[in-house]
C-alpha positions in Angstrom: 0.0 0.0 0.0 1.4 3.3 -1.0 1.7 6.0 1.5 0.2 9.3 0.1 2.2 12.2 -0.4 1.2 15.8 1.5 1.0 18.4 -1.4 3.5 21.2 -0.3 2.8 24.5 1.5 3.1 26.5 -2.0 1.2 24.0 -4.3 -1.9 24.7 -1.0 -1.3 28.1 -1.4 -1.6 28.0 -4.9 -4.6 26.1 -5.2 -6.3 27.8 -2.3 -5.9 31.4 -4.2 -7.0 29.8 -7.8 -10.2 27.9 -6.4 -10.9 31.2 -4.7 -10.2 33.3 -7.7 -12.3 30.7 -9.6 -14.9 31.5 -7.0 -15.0 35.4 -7.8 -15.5 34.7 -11.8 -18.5 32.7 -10.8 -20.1 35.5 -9.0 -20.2 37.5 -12.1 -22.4 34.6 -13.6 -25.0 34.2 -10.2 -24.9 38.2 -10.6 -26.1 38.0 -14.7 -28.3 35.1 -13.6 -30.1 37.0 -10.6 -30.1 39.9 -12.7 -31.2 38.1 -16.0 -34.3 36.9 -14.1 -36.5 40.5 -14.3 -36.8 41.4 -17.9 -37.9 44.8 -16.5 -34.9 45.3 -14.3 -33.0 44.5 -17.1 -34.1 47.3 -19.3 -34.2 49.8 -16.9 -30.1 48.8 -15.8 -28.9 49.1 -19.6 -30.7 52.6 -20.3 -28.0 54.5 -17.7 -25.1 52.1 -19.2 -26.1 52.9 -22.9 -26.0 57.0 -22.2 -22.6 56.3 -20.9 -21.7 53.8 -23.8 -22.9 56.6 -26.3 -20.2 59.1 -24.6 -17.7 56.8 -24.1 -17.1 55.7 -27.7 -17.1 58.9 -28.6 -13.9 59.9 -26.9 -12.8 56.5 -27.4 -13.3 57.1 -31.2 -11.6 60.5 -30.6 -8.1 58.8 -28.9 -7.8 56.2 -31.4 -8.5 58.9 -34.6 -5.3 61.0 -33.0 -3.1 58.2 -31.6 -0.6 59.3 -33.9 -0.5 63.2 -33.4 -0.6 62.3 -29.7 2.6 59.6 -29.9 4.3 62.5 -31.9 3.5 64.6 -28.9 4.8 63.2 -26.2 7.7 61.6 -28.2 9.2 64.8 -29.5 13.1 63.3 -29.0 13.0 61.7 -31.3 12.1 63.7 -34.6 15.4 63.6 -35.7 15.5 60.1 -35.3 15.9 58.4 -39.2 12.0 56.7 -40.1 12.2 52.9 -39.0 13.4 53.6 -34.9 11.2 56.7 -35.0 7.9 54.6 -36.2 8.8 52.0 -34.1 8.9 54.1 -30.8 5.6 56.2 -31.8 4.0 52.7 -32.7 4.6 51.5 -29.0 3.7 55.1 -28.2 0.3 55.0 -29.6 -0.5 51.3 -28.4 0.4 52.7 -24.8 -1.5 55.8 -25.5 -4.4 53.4 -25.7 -3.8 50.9 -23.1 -3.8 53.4 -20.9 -6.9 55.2 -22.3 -8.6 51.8 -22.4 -8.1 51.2 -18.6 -8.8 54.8 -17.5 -12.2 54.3 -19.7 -13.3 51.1 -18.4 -12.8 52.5 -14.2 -14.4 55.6 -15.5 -17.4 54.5 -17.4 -18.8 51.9 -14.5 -18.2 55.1 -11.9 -19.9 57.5 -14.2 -22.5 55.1 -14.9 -22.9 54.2 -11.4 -23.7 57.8 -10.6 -26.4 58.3 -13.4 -27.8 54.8 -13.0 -28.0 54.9 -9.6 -31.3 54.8 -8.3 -31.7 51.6 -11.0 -28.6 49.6 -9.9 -29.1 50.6 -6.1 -32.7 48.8 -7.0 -31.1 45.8 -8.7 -28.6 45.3 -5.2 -31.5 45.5 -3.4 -33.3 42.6 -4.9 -30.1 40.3 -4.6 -30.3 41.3 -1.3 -33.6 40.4 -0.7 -33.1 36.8 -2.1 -30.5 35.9 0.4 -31.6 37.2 3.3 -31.8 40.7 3.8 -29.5 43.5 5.1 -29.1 43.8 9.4 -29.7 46.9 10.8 -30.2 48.6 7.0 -28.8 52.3 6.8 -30.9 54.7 5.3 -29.1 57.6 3.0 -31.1 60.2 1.4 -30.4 60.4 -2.6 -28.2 63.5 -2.3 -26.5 62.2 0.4 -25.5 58.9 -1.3 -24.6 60.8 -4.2 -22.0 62.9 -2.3 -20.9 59.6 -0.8 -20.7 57.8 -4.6 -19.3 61.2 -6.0 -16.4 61.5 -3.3 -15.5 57.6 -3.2 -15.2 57.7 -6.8 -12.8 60.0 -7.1 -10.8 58.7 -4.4 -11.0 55.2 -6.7 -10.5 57.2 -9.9 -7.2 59.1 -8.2 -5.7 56.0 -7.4 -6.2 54.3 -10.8 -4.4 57.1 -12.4 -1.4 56.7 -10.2 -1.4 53.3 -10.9 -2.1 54.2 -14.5 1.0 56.1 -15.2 3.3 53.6 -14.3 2.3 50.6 -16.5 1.5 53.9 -19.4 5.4 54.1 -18.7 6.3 50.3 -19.1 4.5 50.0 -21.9 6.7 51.5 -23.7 9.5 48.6 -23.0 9.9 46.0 -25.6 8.1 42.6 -25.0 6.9 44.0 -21.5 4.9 46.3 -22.4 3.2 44.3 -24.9 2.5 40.7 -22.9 3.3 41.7 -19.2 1.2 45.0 -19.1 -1.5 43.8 -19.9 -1.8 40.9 -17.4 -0.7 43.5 -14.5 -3.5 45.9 -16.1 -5.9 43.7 -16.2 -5.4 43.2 -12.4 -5.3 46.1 -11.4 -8.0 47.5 -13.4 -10.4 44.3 -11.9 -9.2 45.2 -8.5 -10.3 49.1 -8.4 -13.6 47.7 -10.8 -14.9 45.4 -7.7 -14.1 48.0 -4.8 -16.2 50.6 -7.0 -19.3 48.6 -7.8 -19.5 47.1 -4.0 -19.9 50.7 -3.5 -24.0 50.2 -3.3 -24.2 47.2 -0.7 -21.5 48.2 1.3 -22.9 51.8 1.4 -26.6 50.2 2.4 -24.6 48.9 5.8 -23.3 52.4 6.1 -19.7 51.3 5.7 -17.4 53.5 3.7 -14.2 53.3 1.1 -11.5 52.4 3.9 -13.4 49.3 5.3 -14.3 48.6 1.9 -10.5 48.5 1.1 -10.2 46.0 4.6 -13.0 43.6 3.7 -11.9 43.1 0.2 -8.5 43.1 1.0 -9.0 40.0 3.6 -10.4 37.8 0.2 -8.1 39.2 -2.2 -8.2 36.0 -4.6 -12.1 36.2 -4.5 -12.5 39.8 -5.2 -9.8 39.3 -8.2 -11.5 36.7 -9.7 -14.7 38.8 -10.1 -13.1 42.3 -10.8 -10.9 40.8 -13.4 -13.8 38.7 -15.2 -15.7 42.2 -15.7 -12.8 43.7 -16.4 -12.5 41.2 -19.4 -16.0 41.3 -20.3 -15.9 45.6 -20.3 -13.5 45.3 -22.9 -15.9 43.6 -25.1 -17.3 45.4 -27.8 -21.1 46.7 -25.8 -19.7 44.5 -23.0 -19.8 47.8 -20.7 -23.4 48.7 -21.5 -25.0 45.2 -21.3 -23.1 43.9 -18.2 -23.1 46.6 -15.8 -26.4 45.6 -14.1 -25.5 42.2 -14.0 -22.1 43.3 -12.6 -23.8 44.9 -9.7 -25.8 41.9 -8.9 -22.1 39.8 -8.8 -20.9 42.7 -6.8 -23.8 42.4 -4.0 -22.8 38.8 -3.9 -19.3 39.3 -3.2 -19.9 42.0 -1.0 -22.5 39.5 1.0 -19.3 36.8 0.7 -16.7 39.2 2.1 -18.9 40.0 5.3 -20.0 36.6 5.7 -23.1 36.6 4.9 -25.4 34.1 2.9 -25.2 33.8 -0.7 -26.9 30.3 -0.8 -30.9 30.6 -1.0 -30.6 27.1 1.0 -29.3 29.2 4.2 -30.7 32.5 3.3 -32.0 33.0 7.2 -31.8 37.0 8.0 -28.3 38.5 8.3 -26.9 39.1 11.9 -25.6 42.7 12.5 -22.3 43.1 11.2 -21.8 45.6 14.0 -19.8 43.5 16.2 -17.6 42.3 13.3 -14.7 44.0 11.4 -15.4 43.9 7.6 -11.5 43.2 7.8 -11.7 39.5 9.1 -14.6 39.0 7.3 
């Protein structure tokens, strides 16, 4: 009989952060489930996401018409340069001019859409809610006063992104690097700041702001990955923006539910107990 050999510390590790990173990418699909399930709550969750679609492509349209003025721009060393290095470095210029556009738009568009949509998706969060159990001890906001909350979070997010923005709009301009690592580092990031701003609603409902927002996620890490970078994927999509943002902050309600411990099963959907006593960071 063959003894059985214990898997090491770092394969554990490993397959501990992948299931739960697994885990986060299926919360995006319970959220377009939930979500999919009220035709009329579907229509009234695109209508906010197609306004800032319609803008959106616009300036996108805009960037990628003057890519090449704008590498020229902020390239102006090497004019002198003879043609081939000097269409080379523009080139990588122009596709980091729009890497970096691409991720400012995608953190951009959900919190603008968030803002104008947000009497719809706060509705949409509401009904996930509702379906596994309710909210404890429910904080009440008037409209303005959540929108000075959304409005003030979101920059805080949107600040952040650009100062991890600049950076990898800096690498990109490596060889190689910039071409195959940047994006995978992007994409992470971008998914990270994604999930803490649409767990703005729910978390917001418990009257908990950005900084314990930052702790809760921050204690599942792999989890909140998993969903931020599937969205992040799916924004990138041609209309993947306007047609998934609803169902993004149904996913969203569920993993802020999962970070505070509290069900996301229907099976053991019993009412909530306070969160009061507990730190969103051990959640």
């Amino acid at each position: 009989m063959q003894t059985a050999i214990p898997a090491k510390p770092g394969s554990r590790r490993i397959g501990s952060f992948l299931s739960e990173f697994g885990s986060g990418v299926g919360l995006l699909f319970r959220g377009l489930a939930v979500y999919g399930r009220s035709p009329l709550l579907v229509l009234l969750g695109i209508v906010p996401a197609m306004i800032s679609g319609a803008l959106y492509l616009a300036g996108l349209g805009t960037l990628v018409y003057f890519a090449d003025e704008l590498a020229a721009l902020i390239t102006p060393f090497a004019d002198d340069w003879s043609d081939g290095p000097r269409q080379l470095l523009r080139l990588v210029a122009g596709f980091a001019l729009l890497g970096l556009g691409g991720l400012l738009g995608v953190l951009t568009f959900t919190a603008i859409t968030l803002v104008i949509g947000d009497p719809f998706y706060e509705k949409i969060s509401e009904r996930v809610e509702e379906r596994y159990g309710g909210v404890p001890d429910e904080v009440e906001l008037s409209f303005w006063r959540s929108l000075r909350r959304s409005l003030a979070d979101a920059a805080r997010l949107l600040g952040r992104s650009v100062l991890f923005g600049i950076p990898l709009f800096v690498a990109g301009f490596v060889p190689l690097v910039g071409q195959f690592v940047v994006p995978v580092i992007a994409a992470m990031v971008g998914g990270w700041f994604l999930a803490m701003g649409l767990v703005g609603v729910p978390f917001q409902r418990r009257g908990l702001r950005l900084a314990q927002r930052q702790r809760a996620l921050r204690a599942r890490r792999p989890l909140t990955l998993g969903f931020g970078v599937a969205v992040f994927l799916c924004f990138l999509i041609p209309l993947g923006a306007v047609l998934l943002t609803p169902a993004a902050v149904a996913g969203a309600t569920l993993l802020a539910r999962r970070t505070l411990d509290q069900p996301t099963d229907r099976r053991s959907s019993t009412p909530a107990t306070s969160i009061g006593t507990a730190s969103p960071g051990t959640a």
